[in-house]
N, C-alpha and C positions, 0 to 999 in steps of 0.2 A: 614340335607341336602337331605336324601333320600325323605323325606315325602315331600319336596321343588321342585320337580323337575317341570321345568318349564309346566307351561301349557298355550302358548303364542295362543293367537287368531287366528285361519287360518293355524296353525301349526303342524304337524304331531304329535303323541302322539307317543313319543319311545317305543318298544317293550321291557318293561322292568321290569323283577320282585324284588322285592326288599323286603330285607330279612332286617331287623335291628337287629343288636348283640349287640347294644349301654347298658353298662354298667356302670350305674354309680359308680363314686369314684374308679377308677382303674388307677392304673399304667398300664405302657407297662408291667414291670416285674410282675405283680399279674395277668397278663392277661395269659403269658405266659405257665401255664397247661391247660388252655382251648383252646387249640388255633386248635384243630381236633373240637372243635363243633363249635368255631366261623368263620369257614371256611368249614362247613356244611353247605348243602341244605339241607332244610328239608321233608324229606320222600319219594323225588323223584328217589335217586339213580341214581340222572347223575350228577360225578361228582363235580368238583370246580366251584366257582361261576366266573361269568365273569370279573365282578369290584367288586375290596377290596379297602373301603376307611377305611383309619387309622386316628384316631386322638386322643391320649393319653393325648395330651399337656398341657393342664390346668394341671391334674394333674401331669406330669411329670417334670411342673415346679414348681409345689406348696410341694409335699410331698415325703418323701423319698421310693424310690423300692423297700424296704422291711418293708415299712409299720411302722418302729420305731417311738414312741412318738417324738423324736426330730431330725428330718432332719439333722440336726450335729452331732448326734450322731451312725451312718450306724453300722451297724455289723460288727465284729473285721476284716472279709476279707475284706469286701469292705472298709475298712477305706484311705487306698492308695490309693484311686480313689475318683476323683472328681465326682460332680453330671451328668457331662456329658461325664463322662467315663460311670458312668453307665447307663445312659439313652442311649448309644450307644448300648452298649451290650445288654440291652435288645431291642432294637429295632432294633438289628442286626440280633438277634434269631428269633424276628416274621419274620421279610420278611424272611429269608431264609427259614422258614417254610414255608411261602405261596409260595414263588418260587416255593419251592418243589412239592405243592400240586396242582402246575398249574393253578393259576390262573391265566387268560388272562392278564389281567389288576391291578395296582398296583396303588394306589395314595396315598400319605400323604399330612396330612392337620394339620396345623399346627397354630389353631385360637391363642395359648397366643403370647404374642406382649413384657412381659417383663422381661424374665427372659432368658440372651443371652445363657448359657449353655447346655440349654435343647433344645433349638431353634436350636444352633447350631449340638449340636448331631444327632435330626433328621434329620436335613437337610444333614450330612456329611451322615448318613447310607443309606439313599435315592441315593443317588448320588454312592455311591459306589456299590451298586447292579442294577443300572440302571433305578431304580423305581421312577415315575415322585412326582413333590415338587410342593407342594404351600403353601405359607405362606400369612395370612390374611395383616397381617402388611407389605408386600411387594406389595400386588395389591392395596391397598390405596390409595389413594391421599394424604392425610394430616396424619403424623404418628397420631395413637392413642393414645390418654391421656389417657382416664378412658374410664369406661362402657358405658360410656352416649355417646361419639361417635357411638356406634355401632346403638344407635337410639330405638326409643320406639319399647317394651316397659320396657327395661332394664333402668336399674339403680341401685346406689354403694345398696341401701338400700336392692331391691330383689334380683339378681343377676350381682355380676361386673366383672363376667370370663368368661360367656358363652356369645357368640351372640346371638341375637334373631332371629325366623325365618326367617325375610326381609332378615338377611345378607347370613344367607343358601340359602335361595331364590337367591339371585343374584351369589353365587359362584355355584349352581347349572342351572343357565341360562348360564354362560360360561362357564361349564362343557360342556353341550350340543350343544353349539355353534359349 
């Protein structure tokens, strides 16, 4: 999204610097001891960044928060909790950490489309600490089937969970909208 931001003909170019923390294959909860450098600037010494975009989702619907070979099989505490008890809690910990750390701006983004648990958890922790939602599968037109809606040049065979830039591209032209 960051590397997407629009650059529309005749258009102002936002004053904006953009830092990406994007790691892959992480939970929200594996994210969770990095979370003072992933809400670092780097080397300037001013401060929290202005916009934190979050997006776990993929894997937060795909793999279990602690990492266990078997998503059904969670660690003896968290076995009481469903996958979106704990996708809560951990992405109840980040934001309150970024609140904390004053960041102006808050957004989560929430590209998987099928797995209603984790979808729902972010969206409820969002919403409870006042931090703005958006969901891919919500600004659509046509619910998403599979990868190949999202449009070239994805597909099940390269990639069927992540969008491709076009679709960054465009939730980053109504970002800036």
């Amino acid at each position: 999204l960051a590397g997407a931001w629009p650059a529309e003909p005749g258009s102002p170019r936002p004053r904006l610097r953009v830092v990406s923390r994007a790691r892959g294959g992480t939970t929200t909860a594996s994210t969770l001891p990095f979370l003072e450098y992933l809400l670092a600037l780097d080397g300037d010494g001013g401060g929290a960044p202005d916009l934190v975009l979050v997006d776990f989702s993929v894997n937060d619907a795909r793999e279990s928060q602690d990492w266990t070979t078997d998503i059904d099989a969670e660690t003896t505490a968290a076995r009481p909790f469903g996958r979106g008890d704990r996708v809560f809690a951990a992405t109840e910990a980040l934001l309150r950490f970024a609140l904390v750390a004053d960041a102006s701006a808050l957004l989560v983004v929430e590209s998987q489309y099928y797995e209603a648990s984790s979808l729902a958890a972010h969206r409820r922790a969002a919403a409870r600490y006042g931090v703005a939602f958006v969901a891919y599968g919500d600004t659509l037109a046509d619910p998403v089937v599979d990868a190949r809606d999202w449009g070239p040049p994805n597909d099940t065979a390269t990639n069927w969970a992540h969008p491709p830039a076009a679709t960054h591209a465009r939730v980053a032209a109504a970002a800036a909208a």
